[in-house]
MARFIGU-659331 format. One line per field, with one value per residue (C-alpha): residue in three letters; x, y, z. Coordinates in pm, 1 decimal. Example, Ala and Ser with C-alpha at 12.3 -4.5 7.8 and 13.67 -1.06 7.14 Angstrom:
BEGIN
residuo: c(ala/ser) $
u: c(1230.0/1367.0) $
v: c(-450.0/-106.0) $
w: c(780.0/714.0) $
***
This chain:
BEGIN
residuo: c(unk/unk/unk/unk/unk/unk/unk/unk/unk/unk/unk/unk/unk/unk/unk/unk/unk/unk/unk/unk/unk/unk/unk/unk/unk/unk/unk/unk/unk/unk/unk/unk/unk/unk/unk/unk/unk/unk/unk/unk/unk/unk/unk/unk/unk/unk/unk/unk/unk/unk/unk/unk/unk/unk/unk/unk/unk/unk/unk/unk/unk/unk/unk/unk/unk/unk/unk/unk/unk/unk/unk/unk/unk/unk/unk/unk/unk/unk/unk/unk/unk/unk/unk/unk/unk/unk/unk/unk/unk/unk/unk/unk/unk/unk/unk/unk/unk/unk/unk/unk/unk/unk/unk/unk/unk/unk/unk/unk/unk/unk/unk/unk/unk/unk/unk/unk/unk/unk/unk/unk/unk/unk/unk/unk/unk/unk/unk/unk/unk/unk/unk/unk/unk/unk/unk/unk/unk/unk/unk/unk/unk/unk/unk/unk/unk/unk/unk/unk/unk/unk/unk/unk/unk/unk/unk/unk/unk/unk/unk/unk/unk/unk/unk/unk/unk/unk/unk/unk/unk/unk/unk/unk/unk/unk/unk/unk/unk/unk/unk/unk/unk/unk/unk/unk/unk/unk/unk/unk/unk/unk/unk/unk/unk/unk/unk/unk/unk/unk/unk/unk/unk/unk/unk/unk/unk/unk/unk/unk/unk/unk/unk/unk/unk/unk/unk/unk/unk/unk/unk/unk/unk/unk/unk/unk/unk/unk/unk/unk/unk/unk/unk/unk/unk/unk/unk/unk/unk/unk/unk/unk/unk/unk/unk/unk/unk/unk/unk/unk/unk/unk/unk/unk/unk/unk/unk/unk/unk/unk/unk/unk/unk/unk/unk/unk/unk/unk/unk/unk/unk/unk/unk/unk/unk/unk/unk/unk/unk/unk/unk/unk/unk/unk/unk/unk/unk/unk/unk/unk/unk/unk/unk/unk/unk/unk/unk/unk/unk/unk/unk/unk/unk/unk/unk/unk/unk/unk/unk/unk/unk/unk/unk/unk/unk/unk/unk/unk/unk/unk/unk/unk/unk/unk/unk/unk/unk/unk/unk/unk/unk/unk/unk/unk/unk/unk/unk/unk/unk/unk/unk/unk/unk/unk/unk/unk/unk/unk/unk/unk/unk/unk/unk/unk/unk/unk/unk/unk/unk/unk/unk) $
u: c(23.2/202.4/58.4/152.6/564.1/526.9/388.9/656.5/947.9/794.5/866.9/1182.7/1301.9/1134.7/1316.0/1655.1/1951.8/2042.1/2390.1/2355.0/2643.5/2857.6/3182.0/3156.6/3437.2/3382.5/3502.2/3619.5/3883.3/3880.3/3718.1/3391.6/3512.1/3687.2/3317.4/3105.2/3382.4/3132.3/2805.5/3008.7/3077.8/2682.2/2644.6/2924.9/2637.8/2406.6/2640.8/2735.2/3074.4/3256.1/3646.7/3820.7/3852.1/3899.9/4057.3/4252.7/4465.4/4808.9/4942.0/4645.7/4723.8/4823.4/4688.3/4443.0/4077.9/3954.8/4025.6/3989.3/4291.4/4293.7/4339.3/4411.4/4092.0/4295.0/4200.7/3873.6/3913.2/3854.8/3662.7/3301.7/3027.0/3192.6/2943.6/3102.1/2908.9/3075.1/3122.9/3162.6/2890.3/3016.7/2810.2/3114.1/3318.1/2991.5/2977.4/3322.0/3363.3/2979.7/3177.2/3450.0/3232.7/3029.2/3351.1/3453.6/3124.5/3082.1/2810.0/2793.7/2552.0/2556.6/2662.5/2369.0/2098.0/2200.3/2200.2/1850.7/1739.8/1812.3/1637.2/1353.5/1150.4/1362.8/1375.7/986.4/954.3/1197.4/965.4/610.7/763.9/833.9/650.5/614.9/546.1/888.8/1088.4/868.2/974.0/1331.1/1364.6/1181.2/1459.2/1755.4/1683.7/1586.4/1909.7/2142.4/1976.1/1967.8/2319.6/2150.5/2084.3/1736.5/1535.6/1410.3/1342.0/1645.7/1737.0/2059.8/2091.3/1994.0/2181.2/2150.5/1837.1/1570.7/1263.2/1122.3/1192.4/1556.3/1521.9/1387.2/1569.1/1600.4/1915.4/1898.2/1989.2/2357.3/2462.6/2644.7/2804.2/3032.6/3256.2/3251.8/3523.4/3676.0/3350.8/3122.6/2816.1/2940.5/2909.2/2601.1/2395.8/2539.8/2397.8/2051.1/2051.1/2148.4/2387.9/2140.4/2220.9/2409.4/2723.5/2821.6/3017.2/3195.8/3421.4/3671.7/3972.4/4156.1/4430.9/4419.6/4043.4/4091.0/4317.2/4050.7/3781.2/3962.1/4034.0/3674.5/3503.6/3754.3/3583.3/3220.6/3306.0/3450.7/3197.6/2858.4/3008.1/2999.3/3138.4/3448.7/3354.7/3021.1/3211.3/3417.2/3615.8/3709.7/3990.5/3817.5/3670.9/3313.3/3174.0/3042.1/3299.8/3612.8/3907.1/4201.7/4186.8/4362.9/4306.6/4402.5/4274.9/4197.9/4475.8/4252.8/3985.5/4186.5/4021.6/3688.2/3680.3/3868.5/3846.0/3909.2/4084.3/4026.5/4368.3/4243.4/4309.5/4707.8/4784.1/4869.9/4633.5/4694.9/4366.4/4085.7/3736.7/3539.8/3121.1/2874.9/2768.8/3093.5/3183.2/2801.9/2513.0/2247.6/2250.8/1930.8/2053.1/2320.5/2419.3/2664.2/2891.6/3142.9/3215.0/3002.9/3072.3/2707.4/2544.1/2836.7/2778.1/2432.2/2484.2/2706.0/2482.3/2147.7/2172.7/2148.3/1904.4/1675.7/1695.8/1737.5/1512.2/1759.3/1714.5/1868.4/2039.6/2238.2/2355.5/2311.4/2451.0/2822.2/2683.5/2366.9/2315.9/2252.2/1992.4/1796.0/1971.1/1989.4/1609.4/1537.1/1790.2/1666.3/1278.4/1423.1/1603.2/1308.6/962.7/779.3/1058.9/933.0/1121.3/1231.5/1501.1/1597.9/1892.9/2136.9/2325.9/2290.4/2469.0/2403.7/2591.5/2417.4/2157.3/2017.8/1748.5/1614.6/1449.3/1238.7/995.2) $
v: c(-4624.0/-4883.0/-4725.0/-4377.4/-4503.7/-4645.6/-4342.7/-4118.0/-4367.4/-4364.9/-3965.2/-4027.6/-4206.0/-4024.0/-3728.3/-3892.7/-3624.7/-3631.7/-3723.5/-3881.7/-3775.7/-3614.2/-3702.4/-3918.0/-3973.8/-4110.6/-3908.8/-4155.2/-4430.9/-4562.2/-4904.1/-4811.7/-4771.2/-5120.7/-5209.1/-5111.1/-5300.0/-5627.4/-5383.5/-5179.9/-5476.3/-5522.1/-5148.8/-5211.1/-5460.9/-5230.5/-4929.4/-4778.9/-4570.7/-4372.1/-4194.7/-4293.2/-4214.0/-3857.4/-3886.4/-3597.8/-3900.8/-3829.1/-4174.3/-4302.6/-4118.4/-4353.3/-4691.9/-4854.5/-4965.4/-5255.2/-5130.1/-4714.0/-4529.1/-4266.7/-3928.9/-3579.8/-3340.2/-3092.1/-3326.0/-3150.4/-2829.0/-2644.7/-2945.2/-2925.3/-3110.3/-3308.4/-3471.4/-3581.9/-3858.6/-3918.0/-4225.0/-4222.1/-4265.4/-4008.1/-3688.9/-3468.7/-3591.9/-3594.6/-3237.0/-3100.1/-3271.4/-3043.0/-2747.2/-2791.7/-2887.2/-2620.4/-2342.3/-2529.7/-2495.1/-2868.6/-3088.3/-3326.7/-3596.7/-3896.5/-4182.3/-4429.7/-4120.9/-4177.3/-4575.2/-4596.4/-4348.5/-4536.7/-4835.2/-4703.9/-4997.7/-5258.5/-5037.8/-5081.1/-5433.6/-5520.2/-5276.4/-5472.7/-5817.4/-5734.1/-5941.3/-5727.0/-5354.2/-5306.6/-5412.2/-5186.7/-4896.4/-5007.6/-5051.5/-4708.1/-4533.0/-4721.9/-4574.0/-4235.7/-4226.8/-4287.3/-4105.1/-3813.9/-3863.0/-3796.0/-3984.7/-4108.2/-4228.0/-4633.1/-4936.4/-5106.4/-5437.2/-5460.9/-5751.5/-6015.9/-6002.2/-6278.7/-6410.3/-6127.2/-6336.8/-6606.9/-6874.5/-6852.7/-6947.3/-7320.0/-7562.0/-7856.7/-8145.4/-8203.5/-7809.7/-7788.0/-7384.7/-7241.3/-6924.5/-6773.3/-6441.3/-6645.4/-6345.8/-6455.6/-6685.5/-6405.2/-6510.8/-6935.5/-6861.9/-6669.8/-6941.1/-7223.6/-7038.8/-6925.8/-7318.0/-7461.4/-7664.8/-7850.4/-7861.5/-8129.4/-7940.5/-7596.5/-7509.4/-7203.3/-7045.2/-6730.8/-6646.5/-6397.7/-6608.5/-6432.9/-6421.7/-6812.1/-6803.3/-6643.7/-6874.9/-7172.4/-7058.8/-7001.0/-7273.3/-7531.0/-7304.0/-7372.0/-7773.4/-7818.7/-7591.0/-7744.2/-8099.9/-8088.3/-8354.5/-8212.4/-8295.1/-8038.9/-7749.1/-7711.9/-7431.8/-7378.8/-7116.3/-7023.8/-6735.8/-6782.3/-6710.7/-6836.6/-7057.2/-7232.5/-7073.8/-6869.9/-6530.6/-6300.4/-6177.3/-5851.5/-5733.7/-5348.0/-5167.9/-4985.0/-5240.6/-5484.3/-5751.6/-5649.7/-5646.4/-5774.3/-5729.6/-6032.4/-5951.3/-6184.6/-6325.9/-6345.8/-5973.7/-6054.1/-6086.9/-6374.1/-6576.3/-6626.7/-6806.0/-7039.4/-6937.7/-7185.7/-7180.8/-7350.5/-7595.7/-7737.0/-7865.3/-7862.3/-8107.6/-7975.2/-7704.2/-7533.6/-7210.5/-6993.0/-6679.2/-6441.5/-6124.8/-6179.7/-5777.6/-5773.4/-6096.4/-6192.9/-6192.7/-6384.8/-6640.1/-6679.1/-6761.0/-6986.2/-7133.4/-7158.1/-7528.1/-7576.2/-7297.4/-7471.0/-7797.9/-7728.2/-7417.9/-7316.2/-7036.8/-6711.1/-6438.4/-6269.1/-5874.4/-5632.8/-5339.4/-5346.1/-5128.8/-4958.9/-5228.0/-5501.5/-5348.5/-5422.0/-5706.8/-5951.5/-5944.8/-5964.1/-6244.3/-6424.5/-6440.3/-6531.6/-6849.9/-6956.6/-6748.3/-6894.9/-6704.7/-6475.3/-6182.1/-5933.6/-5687.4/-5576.8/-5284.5/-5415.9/-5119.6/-4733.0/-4658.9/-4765.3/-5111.9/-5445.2/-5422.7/-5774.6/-5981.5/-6255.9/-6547.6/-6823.5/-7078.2) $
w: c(-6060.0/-6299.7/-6607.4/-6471.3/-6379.9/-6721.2/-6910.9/-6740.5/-6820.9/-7231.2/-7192.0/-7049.4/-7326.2/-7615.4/-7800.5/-7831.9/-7885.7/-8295.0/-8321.8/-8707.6/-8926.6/-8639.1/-8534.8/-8224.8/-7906.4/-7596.6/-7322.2/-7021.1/-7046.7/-6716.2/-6581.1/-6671.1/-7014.6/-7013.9/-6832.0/-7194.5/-7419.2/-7429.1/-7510.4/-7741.7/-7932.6/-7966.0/-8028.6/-8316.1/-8481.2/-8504.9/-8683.6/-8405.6/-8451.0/-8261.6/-8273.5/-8023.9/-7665.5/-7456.3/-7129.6/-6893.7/-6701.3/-6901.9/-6840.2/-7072.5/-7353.8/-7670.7/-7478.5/-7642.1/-7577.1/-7800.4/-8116.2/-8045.6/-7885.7/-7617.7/-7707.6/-7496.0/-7480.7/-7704.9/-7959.1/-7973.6/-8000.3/-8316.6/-8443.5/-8599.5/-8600.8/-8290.1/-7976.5/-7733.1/-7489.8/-7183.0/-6992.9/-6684.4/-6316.0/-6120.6/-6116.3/-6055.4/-6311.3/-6542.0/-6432.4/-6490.6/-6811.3/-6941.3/-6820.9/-6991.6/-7327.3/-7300.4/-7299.1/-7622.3/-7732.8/-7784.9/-7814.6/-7545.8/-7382.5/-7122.6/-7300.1/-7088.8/-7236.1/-7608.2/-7563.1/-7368.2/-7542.3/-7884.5/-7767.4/-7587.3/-7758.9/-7620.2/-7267.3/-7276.4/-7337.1/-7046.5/-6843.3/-6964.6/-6913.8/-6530.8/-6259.0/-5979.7/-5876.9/-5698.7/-5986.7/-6227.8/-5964.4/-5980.9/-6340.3/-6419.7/-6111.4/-6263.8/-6650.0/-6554.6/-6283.5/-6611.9/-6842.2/-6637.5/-6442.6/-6102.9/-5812.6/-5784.8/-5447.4/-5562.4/-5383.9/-5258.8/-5099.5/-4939.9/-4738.1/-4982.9/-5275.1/-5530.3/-5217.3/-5223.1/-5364.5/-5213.8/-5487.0/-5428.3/-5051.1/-5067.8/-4956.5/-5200.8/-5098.7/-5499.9/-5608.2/-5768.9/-5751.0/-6072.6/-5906.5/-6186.1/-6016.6/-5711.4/-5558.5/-5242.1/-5130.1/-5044.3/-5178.9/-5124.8/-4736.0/-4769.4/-4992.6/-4762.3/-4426.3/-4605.2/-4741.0/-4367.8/-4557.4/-4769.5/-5130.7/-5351.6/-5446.7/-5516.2/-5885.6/-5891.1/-6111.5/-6050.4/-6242.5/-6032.7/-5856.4/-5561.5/-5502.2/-5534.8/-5246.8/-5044.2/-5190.5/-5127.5/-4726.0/-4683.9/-4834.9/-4609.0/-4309.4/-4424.9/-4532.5/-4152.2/-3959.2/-4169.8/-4193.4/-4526.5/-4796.8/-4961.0/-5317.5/-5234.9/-5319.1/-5638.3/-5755.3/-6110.0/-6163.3/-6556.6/-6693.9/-6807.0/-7177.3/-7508.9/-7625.4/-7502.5/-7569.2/-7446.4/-7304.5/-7120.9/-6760.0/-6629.2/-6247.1/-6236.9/-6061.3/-5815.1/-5684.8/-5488.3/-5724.2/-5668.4/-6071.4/-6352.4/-6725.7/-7025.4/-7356.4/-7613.5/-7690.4/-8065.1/-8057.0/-8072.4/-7700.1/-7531.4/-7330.2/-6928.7/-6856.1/-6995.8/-7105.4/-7079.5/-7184.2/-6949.5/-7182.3/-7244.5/-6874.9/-6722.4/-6711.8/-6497.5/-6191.4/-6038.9/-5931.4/-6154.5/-6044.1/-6263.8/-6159.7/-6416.1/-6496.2/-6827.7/-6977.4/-6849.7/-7220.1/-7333.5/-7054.2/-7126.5/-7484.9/-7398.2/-7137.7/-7407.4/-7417.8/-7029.3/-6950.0/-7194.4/-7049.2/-6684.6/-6648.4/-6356.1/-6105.5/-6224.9/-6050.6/-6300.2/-6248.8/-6541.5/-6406.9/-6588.4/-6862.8/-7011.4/-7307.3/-7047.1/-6869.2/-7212.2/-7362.7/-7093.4/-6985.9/-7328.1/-7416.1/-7091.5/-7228.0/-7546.6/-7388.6/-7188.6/-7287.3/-6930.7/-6694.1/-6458.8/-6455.6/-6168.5/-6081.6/-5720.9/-5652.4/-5363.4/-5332.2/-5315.0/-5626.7/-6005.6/-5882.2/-5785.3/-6008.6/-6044.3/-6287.8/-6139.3/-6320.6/-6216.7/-6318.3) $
***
């Protein structure tokens, strides 16, 4: 069966669209858009190029997104040799926006299709190094769901997010948990109840001020109802990446502060909060766990030096855009070659996709 799921994912990914020598937008300039800034950059590396950005929302028009600015759809009409790739996971809007492409007569493709496509070596390699059946069967549903913009039926696990193998359920009173995007203390109350409150401290960092107000309530509630030490939880109100420096914070506008973006404040805006990388204020830890809206890679670069020497636990989501779902597997085998590597879906979209790493 494995060499068959793997067969039909190599078809999948061969034949990539030719889009050499045409003039490229991206149509979508919404969060998922501010979502592929940090794979875009990667994409950049490699020659990637693109126009600018399409979007119908009139009150985007003339903003900017790293470096490219927004643009009307009018824009493209009466242009040649124009493909348009559109970014965005919703199969309706993905839908309209082919209608209206196809009445310009314009070339256009799902942005995830031409990246996966591209690197259908790397794609494969992620797929070979995976430990297990289920994540094979996951991995395989996950590519061919973005490439084709459809829902497709795969293996999920929804009640043990950041949990769902048995290596990240021991009990050990030495562990120290990194949990960077800790959100309002979600995933704090459910390690300390799946732990029984035995652990030597929890380390987590969130940046959004009012998430730590939230945090803050609910880890006083799990210190007084587990008897816990008050040093054993610690919250850090940074961003996490490579390096230490300054950086700017802004909280979507339509998420309630389920998701935030960081602007680089070397980009000539201001900084409002501290980046700060994992080997510059950590030791050791056993367990680190990342949600940190696709500043992941960044984190683990920045985190090389205590991966290496700790071998920690990782449970580290890769769903933010389609670069990490190569990328980050591959950078995580890079950082430590004996990892075992799996991937588990906690949710019944294209979100909570998680790799998880062990010794």
């Amino acid at each position: 069966m494995s060499d068959d799921l793997r067969n039909a994912l190599k078809k999948l990914l061969s034949e990539p669209p030719n889009i050499l020598n045409k003039e490229i937008w991206i149509w979508g300039a919404g969060d998922t858009a501010q979502l592929y800034q940090e794979g875009f950059l990667r994409l950049k590396n490699e020659g990637f190029y693109f126009e600018g950005y399409i979007d119908k929302n009139k009150s985007l028009i003339g903003e900017i997104i790293g470096d490219k600015k927004i643009y009307s759809p009018d824009i493209l009409i009466n242009k040649k040799n124009v493909c348009v790739l559109i970014c965005s996971a919703q199969e309706h809007v993905v839908r309209d926006i082919m209608h209206q492409l196809n009445e310009w007569n314009i070339e256009g493709y799902l942005l995830d299709e031409i990246i996966l496509k591209q690197h259908s070596k790397e794609v494969l390699q992620c797929y070979d190094m995976l430990e297990d059946q289920i994540s094979k069967q996951v991995y395989e549903g996950i590519i061919r769901w973005r490439i084709l913009g459809k829902a497709v039926e795969i293996p999920k696990s929804l009640d043990d997010t950041y949990f769902a193998l048995d290596a990240f359920n021991k009990l050990d009173d030495r562990e120290i948990f990194v949990d960077c995007g800790a959100y309002i203390g979600d995933t704090l109350k459910d390690y300390v109840y799946r732990r029984k409150g035995t652990f030597k401290k929890v380390i987590s960092f969130e940046v959004d001020e009012d998430n730590v107000k939230e945090y803050q309530k609910q880890a006083n509630e799990l210190i007084t109802e587990w008897n816990l030490d008050n040093e054993s939880i610690q919250l850090l109100h940074y961003a996490v990446g490579d390096q230490m420096r300054n950086s700017k914070f802004v909280r979507y506008s339509n998420n309630a502060g389920l998701g935030s973006k960081i602007i680089e404040s070397d980009a000539g805006i201001e900084g409002n909060c501290r980046m700060v990388s994992l080997d510059g204020i950590l030791d050791e830890y056993n367990f680190l766990k990342a949600d940190i809206e696709s500043f992941e890679y960044r984190m683990l670069l920045g985190a090389e030096k205590g991966i290496k020497k700790c071998r920690p636990l990782l449970a580290i989501c890769i769903y933010h855009n389609a670069v990490d779902l190569y990328s980050i597997p591959l950078l995580v085998k890079t950082l430590v070659s004996e990892y075992k590597i799996a991937i588990r879906q906690h949710s019944n979209d294209l979100s909570e996709t998680v790799l998880y790493a062990w010794i």
